[in-house]
MDAnalysis code that builds the backbone (N, CA, C; Angstrom):
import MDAnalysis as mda
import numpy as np

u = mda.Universe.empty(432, n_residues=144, atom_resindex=np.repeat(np.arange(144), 3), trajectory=True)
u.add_TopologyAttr("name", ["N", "CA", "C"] * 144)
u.add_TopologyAttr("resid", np.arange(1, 145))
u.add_TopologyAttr("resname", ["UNK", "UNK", "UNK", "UNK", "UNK", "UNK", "UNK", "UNK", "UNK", "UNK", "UNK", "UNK", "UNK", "UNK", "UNK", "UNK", "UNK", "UNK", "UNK", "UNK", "UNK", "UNK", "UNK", "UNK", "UNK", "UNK", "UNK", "UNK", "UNK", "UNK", "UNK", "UNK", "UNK", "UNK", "UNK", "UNK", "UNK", "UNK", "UNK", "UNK", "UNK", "UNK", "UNK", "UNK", "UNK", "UNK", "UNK", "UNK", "UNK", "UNK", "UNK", "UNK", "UNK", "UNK", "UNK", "UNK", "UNK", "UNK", "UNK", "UNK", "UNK", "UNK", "UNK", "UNK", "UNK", "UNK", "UNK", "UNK", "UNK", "UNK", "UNK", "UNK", "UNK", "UNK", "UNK", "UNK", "UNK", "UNK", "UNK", "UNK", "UNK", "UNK", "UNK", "UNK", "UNK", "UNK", "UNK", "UNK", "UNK", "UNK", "UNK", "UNK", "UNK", "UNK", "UNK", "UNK", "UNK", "UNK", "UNK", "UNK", "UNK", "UNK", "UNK", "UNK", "UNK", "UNK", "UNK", "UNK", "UNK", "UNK", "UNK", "UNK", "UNK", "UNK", "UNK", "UNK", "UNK", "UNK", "UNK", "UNK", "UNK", "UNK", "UNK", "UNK", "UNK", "UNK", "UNK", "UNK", "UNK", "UNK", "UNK", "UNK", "UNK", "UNK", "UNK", "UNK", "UNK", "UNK", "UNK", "UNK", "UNK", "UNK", "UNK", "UNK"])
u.atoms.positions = np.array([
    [152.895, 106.708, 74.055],
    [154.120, 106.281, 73.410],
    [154.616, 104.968, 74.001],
    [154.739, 104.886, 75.342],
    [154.775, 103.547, 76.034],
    [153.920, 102.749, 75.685],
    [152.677, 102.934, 75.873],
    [151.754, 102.083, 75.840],
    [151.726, 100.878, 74.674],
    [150.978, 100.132, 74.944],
    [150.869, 98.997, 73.313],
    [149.668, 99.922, 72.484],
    [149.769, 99.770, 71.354],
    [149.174, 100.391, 70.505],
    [148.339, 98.830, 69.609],
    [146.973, 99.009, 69.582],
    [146.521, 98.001, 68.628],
    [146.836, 97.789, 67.367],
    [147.320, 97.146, 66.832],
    [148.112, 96.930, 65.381],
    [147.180, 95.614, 64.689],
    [145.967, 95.053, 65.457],
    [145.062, 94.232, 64.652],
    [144.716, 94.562, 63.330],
    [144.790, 93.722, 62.133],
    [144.397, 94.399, 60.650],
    [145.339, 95.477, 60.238],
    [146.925, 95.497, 60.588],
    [147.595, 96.437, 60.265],
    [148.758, 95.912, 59.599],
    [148.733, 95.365, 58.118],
    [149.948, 94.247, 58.116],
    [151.586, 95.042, 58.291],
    [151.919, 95.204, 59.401],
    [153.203, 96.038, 59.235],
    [154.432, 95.684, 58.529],
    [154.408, 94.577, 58.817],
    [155.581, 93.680, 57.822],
    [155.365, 93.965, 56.437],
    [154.490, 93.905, 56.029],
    [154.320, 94.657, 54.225],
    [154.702, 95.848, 54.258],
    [153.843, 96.508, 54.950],
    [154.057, 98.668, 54.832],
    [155.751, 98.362, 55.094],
    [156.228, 97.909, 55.910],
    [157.645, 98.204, 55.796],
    [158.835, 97.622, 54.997],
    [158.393, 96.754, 53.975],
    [158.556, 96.672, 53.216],
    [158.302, 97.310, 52.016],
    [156.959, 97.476, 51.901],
    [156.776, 98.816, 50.809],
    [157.371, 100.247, 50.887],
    [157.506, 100.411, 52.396],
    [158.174, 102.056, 52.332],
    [160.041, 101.640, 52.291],
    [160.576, 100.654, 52.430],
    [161.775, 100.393, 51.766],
    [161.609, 100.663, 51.040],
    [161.198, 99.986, 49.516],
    [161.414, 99.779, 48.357],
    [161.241, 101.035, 47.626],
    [159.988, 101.775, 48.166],
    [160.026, 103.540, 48.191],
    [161.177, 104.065, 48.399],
    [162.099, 103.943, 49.610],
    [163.029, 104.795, 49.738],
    [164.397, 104.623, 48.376],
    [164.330, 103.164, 47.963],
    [164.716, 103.147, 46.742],
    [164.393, 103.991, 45.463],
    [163.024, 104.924, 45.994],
    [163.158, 105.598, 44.500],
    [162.784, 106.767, 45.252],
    [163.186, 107.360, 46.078],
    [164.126, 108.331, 46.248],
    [164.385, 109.438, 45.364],
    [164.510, 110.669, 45.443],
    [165.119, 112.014, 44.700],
    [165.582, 112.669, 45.672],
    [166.957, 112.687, 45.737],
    [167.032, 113.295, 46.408],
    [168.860, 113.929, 46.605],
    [168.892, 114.491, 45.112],
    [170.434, 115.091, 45.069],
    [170.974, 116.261, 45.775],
    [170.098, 116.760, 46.495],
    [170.774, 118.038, 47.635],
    [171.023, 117.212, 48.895],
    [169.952, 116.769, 49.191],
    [170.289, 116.291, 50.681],
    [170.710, 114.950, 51.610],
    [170.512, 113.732, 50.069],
    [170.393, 112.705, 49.989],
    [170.110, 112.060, 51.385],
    [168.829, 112.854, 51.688],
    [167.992, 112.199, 52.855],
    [167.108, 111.241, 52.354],
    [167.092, 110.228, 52.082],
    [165.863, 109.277, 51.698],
    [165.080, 108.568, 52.640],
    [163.661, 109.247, 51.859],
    [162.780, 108.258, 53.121],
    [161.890, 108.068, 52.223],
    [160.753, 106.576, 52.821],
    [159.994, 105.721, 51.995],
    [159.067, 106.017, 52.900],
    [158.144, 105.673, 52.469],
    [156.365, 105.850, 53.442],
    [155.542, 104.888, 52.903],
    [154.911, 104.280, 53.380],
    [153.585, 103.279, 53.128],
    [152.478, 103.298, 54.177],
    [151.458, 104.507, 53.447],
    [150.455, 104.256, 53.628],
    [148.958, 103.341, 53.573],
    [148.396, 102.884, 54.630],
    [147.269, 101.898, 55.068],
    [146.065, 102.598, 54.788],
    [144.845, 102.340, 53.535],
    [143.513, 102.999, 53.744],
    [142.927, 101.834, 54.398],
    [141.865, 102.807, 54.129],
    [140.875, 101.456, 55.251],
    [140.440, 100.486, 55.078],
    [140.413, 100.780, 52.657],
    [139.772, 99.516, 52.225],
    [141.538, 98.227, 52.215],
    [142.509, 98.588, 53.157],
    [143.489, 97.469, 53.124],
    [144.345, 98.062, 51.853],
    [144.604, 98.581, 51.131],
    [145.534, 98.719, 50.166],
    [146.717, 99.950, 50.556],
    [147.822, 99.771, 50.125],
    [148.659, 100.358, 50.688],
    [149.433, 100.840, 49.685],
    [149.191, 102.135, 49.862],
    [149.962, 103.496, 49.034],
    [151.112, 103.952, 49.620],
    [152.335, 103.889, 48.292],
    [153.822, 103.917, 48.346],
    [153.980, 105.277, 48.328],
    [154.750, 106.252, 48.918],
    [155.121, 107.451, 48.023],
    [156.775, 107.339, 49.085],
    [157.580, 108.366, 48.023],
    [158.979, 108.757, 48.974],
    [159.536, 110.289, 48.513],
    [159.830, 110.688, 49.029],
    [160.211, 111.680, 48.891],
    [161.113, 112.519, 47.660],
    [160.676, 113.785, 47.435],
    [161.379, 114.001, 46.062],
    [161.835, 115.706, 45.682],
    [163.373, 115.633, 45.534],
    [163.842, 116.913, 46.154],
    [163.731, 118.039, 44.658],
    [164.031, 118.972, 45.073],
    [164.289, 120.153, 43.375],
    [165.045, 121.075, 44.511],
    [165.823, 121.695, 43.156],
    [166.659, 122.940, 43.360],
    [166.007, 123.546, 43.807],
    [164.852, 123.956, 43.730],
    [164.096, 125.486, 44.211],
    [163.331, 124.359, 45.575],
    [164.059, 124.732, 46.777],
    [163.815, 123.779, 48.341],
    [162.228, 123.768, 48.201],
    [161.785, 125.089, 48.031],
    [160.391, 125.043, 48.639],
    [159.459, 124.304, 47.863],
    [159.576, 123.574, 46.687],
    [158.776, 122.722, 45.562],
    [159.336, 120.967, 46.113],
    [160.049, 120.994, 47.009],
    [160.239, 119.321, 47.369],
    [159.458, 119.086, 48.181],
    [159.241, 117.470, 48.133],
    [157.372, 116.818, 48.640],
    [158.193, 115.807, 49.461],
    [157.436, 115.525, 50.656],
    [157.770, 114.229, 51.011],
    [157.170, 113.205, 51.182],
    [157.732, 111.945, 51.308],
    [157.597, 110.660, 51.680],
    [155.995, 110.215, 52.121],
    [155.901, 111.370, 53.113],
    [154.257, 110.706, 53.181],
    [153.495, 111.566, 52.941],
    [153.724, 112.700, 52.247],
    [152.813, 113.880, 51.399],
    [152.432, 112.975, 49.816],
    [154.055, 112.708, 49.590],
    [153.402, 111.609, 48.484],
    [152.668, 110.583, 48.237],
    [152.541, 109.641, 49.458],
    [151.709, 108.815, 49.264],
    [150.271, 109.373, 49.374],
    [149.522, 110.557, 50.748],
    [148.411, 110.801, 50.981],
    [148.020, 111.055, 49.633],
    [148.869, 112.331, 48.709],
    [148.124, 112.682, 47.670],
    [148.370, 112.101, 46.659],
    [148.227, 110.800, 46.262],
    [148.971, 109.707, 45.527],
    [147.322, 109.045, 45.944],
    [146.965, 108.479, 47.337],
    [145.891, 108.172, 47.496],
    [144.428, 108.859, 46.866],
    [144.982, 110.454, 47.683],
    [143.410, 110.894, 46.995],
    [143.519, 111.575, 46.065],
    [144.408, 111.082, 45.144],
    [143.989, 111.684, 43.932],
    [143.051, 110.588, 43.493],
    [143.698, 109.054, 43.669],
    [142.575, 108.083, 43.008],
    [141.473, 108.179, 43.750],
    [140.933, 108.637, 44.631],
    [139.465, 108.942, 45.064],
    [139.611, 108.033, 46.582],
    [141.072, 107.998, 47.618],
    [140.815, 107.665, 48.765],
    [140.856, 108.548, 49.782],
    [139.911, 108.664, 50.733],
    [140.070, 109.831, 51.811],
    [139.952, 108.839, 53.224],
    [140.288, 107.583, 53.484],
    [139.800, 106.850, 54.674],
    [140.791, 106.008, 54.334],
    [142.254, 106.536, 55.934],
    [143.015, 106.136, 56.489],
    [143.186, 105.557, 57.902],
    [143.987, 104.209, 58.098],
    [144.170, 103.803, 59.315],
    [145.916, 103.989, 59.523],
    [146.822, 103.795, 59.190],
    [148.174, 103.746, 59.622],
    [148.901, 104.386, 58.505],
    [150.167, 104.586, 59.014],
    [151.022, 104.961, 57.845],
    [152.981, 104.357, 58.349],
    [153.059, 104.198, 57.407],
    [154.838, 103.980, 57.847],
    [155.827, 104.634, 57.232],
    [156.872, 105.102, 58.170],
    [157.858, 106.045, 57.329],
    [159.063, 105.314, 57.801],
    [159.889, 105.574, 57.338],
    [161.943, 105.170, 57.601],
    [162.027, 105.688, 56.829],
    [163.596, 106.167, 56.734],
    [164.702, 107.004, 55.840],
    [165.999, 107.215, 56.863],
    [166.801, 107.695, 56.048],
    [168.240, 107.889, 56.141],
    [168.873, 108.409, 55.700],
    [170.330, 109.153, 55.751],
    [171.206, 109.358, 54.865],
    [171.596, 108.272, 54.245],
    [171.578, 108.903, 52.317],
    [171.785, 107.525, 51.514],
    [170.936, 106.460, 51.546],
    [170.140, 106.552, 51.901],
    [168.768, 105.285, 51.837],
    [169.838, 103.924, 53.218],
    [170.363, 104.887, 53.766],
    [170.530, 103.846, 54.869],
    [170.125, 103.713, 56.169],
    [169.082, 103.571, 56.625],
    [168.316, 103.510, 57.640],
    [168.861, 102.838, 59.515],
    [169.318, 103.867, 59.896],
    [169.615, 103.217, 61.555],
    [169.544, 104.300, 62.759],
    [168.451, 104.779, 62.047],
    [167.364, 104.984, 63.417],
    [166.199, 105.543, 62.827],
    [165.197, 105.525, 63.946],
    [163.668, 106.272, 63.845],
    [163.594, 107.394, 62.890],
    [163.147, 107.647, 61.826],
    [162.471, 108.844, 61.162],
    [160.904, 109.421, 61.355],
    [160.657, 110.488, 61.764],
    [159.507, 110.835, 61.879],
    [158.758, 111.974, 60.920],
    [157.721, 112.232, 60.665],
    [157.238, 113.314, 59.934],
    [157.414, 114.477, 60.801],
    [157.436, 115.263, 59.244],
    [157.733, 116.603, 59.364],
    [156.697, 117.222, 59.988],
    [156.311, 118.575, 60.472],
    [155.523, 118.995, 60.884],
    [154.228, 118.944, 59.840],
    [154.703, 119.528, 58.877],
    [153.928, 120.034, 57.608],
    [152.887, 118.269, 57.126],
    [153.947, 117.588, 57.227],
    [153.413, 116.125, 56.678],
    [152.308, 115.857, 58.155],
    [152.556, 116.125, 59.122],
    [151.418, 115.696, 60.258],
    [150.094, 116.688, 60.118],
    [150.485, 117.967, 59.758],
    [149.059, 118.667, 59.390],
    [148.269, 118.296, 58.275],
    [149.088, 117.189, 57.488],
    [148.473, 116.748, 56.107],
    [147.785, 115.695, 56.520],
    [148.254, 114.589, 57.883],
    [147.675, 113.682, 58.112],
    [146.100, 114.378, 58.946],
    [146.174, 115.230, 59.482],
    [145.037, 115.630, 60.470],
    [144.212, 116.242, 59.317],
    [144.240, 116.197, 58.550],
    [143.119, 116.845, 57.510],
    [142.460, 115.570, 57.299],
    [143.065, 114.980, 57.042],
    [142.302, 113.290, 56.768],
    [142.670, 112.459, 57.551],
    [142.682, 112.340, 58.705],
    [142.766, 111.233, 59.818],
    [142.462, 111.729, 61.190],
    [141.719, 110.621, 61.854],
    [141.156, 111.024, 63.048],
    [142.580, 111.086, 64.168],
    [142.706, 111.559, 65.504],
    [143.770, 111.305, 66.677],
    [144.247, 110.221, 66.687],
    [143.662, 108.966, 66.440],
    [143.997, 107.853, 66.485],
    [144.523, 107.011, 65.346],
    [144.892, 107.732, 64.199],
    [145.730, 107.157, 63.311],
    [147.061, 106.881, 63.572],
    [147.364, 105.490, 62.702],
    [148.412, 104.827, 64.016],
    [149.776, 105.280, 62.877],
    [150.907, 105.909, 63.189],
    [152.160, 106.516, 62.565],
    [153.502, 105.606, 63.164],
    [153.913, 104.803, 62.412],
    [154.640, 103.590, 62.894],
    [155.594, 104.404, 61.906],
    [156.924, 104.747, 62.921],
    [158.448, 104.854, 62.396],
    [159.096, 103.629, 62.523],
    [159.735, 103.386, 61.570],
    [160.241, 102.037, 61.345],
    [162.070, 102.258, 61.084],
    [162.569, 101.470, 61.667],
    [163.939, 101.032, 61.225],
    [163.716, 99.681, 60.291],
    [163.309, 98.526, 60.641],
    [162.989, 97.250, 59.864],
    [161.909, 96.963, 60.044],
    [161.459, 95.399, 59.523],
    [160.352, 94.849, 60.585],
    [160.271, 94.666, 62.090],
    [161.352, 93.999, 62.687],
    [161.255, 93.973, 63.588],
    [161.851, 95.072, 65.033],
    [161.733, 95.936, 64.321],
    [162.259, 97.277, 65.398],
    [161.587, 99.074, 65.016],
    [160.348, 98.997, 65.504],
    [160.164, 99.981, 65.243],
    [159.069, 100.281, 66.200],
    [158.611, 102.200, 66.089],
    [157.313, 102.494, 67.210],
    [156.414, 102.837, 66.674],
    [155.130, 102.564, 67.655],
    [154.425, 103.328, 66.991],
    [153.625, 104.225, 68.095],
    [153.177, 105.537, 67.097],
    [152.189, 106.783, 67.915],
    [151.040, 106.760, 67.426],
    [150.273, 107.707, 67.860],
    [148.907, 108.369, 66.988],
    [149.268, 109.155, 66.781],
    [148.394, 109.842, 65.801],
    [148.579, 111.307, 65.431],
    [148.589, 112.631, 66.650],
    [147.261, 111.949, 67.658],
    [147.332, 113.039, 68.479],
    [148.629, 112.939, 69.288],
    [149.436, 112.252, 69.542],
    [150.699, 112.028, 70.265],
    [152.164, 112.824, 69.356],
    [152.219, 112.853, 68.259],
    [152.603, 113.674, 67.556],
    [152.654, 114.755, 67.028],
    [150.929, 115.308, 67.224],
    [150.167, 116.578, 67.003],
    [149.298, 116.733, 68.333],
    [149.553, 116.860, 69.175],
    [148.833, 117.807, 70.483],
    [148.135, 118.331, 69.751],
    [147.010, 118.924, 70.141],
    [145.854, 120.282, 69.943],
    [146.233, 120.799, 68.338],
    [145.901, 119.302, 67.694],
    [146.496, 119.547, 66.036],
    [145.107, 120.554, 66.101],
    [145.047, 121.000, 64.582],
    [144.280, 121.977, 63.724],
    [143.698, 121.247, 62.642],
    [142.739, 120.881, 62.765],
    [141.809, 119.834, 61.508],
    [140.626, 120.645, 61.037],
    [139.769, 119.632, 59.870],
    [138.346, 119.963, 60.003],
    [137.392, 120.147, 60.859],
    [137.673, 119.356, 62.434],
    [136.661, 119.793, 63.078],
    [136.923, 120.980, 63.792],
    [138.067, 121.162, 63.841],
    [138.392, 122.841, 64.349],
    [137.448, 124.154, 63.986],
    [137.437, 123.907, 62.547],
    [136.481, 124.677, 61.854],
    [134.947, 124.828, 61.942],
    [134.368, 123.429, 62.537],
    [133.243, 123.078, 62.629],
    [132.745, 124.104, 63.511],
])
């Protein structure tokens, strides 16, 4: 978490801009928690998703559930980074992190070292890996 994290080939200034403009479309009339996500594949293109609420709690998706399966539905399974922010009211002033549920979604398709940058703006934000977020996660190679 201290450490510097390599961010070479990672344009962060875009993803955090794209997961703004996500948090702009937003659903979110129960809790009006809004958060934006912009996900990094490997071939460089970067998938938007944000979060999206319903009356019945247990059918709402989030922010970076939407983008992964937003990705592979069009046929991507090869990820390097992802970015999240949100707020009450789409107003962002501090760190947002994934949910538990959204980090077991990343370990199905991403190695320990996928880089999870919580963002306030461009210029203020951290970043982890997955394994720093998910200790002794539960993946495919578990199964192996």
């Amino acid at each position: 978490m201290d450490e510097k994290k390599d961010l070479s080939g990672i344009p962060v200034a875009e993803m955090i801009k794209t997961a703004a403009r996500m948090l702009g479309k937003a659903y979110t009339p129960y809790s009006n928690w809004k958060v934006g996500a912009a996900l990094l594949s490997e071939d460089g293109k970067i998938w938007g998703g944000c979060n999206i609420e319903n009356a019945s709690h247990g059918a709402c998706n989030c922010a970076e559930r939407t983008a992964f399966y937003s990705a592979i539905s069009q046929g991507e399974k090869k990820f390097k980074a992802i970015v999240v922010l949100g707020g009450k009211n789409g107003i962002v002033t501090d760190f947002c992190a994934p949910c538990g549920i959204c980090r077991q979604v990343m370990m199905e398709f991403c190695d320990e070292d996928f880089l999870v940058i919580c963002a306030i703006n461009e210029s203020d934000y951290k970043v982890f890996t997955l394994k720093e977020l998910l200790p002794f996660g539960f993946g495919p190679s578990t199964l192996s």
